[in-house]
C-alpha positions as CSV (number, residue, x, y, z in Angstrom):
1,X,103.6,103.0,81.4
2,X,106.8,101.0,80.7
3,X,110.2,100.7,82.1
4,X,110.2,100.5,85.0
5,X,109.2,103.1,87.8
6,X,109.1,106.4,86.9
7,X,108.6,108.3,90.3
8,X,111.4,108.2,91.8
9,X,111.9,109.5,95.9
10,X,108.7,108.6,96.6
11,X,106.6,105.8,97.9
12,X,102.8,104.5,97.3
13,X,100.3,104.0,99.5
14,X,96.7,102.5,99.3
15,X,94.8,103.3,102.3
16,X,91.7,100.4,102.7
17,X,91.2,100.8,106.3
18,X,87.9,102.4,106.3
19,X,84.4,101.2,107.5
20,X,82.3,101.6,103.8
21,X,79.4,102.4,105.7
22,X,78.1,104.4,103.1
23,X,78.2,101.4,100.6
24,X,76.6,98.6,103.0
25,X,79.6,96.4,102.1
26,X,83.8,96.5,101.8
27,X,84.1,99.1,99.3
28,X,87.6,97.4,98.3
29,X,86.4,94.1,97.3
30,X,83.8,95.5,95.6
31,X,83.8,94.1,91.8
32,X,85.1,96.7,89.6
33,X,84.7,94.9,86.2
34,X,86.2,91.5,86.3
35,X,88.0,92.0,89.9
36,X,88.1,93.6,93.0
37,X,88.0,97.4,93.1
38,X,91.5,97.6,95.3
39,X,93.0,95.6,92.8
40,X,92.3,97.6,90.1
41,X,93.9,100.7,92.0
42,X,97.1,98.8,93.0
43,X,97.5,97.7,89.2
44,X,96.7,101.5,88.7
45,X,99.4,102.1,90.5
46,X,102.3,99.4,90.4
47,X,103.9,101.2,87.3
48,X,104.7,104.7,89.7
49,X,106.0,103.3,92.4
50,X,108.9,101.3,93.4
51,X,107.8,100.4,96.8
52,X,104.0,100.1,96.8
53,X,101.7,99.0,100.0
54,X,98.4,99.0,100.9
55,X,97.9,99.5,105.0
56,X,94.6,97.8,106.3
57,X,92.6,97.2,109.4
58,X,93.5,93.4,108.7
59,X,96.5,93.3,106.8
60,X,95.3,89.5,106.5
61,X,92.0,90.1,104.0
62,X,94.6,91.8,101.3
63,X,97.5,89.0,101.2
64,X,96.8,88.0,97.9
65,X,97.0,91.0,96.0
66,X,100.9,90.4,95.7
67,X,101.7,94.2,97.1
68,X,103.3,95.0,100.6
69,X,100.2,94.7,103.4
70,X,100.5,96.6,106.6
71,X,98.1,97.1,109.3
72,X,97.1,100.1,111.2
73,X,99.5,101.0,113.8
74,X,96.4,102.4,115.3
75,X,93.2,101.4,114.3
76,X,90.4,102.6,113.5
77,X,91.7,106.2,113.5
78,X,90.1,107.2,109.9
79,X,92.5,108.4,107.0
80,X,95.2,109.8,109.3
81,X,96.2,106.8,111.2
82,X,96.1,105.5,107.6
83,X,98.4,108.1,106.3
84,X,100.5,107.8,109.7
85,X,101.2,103.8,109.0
86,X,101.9,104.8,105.2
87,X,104.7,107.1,106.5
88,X,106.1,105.3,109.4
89,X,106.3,101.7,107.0
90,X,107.5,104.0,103.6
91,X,111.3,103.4,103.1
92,X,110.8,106.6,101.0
93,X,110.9,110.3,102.2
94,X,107.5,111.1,101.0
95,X,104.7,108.6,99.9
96,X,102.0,109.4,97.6
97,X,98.3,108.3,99.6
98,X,95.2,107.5,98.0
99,X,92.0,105.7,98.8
100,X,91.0,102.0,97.8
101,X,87.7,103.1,96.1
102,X,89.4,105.8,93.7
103,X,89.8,103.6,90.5
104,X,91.2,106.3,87.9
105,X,94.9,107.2,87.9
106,X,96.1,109.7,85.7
107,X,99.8,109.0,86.1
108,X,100.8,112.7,85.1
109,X,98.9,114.1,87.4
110,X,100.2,111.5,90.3
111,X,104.3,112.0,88.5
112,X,103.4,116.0,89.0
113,X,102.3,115.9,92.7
114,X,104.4,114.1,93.8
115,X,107.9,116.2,91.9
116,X,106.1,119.4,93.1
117,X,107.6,121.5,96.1
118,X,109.8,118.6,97.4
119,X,110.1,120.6,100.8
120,X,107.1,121.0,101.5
121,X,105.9,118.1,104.2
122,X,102.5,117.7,102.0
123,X,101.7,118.4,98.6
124,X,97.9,118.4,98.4
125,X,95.2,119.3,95.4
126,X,92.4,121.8,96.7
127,X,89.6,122.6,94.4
128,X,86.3,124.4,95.3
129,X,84.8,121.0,96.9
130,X,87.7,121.3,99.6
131,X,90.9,119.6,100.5
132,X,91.5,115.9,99.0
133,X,93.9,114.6,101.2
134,X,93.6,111.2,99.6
135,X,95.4,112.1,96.4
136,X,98.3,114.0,98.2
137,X,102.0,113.6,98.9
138,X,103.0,113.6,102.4
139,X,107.0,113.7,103.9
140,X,108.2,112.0,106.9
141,X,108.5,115.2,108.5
142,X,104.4,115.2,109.2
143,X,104.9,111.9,111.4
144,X,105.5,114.1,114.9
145,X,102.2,115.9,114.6
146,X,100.2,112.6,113.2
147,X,100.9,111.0,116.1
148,X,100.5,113.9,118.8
149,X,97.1,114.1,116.9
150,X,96.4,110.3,117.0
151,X,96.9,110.4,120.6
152,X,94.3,112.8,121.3
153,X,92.1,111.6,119.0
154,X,91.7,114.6,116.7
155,X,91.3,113.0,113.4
156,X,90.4,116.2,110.9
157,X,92.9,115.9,108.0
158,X,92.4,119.9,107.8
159,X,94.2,120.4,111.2
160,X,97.1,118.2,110.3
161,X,97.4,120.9,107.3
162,X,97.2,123.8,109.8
163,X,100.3,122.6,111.3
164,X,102.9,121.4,108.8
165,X,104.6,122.7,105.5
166,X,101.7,122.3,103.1
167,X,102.0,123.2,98.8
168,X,98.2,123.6,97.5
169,X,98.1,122.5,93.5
170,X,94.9,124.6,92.5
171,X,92.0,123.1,90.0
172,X,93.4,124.8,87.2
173,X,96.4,123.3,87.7
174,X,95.0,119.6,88.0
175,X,93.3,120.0,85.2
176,X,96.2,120.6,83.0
177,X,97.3,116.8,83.8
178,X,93.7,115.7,84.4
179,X,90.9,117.6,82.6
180,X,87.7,115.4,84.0
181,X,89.7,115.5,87.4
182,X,88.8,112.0,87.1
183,X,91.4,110.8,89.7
184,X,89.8,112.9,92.3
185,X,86.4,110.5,92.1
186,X,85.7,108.0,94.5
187,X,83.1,105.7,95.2
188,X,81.3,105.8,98.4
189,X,77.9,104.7,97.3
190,X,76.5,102.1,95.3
191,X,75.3,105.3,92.7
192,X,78.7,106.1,92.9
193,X,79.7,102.8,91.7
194,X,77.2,103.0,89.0
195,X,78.5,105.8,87.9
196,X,82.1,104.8,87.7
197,X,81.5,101.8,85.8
198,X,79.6,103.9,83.1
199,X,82.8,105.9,82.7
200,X,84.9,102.9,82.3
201,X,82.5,101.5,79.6
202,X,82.4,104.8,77.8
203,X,85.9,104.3,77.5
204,X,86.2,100.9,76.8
205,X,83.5,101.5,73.8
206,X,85.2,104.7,72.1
């Protein structure tokens, strides 16, 4: 996309504080091609957004990625204390969250979310797999029960939904802007991985 940011209102946020377990290694500096997988997503990504960041466990280990780095106000709290530093850092009303391992875009479907239900304090794609709460828009006005929730250590991204303003975006609506619902995969595993390099050969080759 070209001139210049086209979502305006809202911020972006990479979230690359998790532990990768899964994978045996950082998922985020994972090669993805010719460089590191987090670097493909915030190149993904630094057309959207005016402000972009990512938030870390060590905001150190991300410096040179030339992108705001901020570190978990409280770490090791999972994707909520991820989404909680997003918000409390954001200069924006409502920032746009997703994951460091989910490599594929699709700016219309990111530009839709996060235009959709601008009241609502999150704006979140459910299809039949569940919630994905790292391709959602969250508001400022979610901060309160993040961090009553943080404090007590209750970390399921579902019961921040039970308690706030939340706009579901069906899978018959995501597909409309995505078809594959590409932007939905991550990679957790090195099959994953596999997997999501295939795809971007595919696409490289046709």
């Amino acid at each position: 996309m070209t001139g210049g940011p086209s979502i305006a209102g809202t911020s972006g946020a990479i979230l690359a504080g998790g532990h990768s377990r899964r994978m045996g290694r950082d998922k985020a500096r994972i090669p993805f091609g010719d460089r590191p997988l987090i670097a493909v997503v915030v190149d993904s990504l630094r057309p959207l957004f005016a402000e972009l960041a990512v938030i870390a466990a060590d905001a150190s280990v991300y410096m040179d990625l030339d992108v705001r780095v901020h570190a978990d106000v409280y770490p090791g709290k999972g994707p909520l204390g991820g989404i909680y530093t997003a918000l409390r850092e954001s200069r924006a009303g409502r920032t746009f969250c997703v994951g460091c391992d989910m490599p594929f875009a699709a700016p219309a479907l990111i530009a839709y979310l996060c235009q959709l239900a601008p009241d609502a304090d999150v704006v979140v794609p459910r299809t039949v797999k569940g919630y994905e709460p790292l391709r959602a828009v969250y508001g400022k006005g979610c901060l309160p029960r993040l961090e009553g929730m943080l404090a007590e250590d209750h970390l399921r991204t579902d019961a921040l939904f039970a308690g706030v303003r939340v706009h579901e975006v069906g899978e018959a609506e995501l597909r409309e802007r995505d078809p594959e619902l590409l932007s939905l995969c991550n990679i957790n595993t090195p099959a994953d991985l596999a997997d999501a390099l295939r795809r971007v050969g595919s696409s490289c080759a046709s």
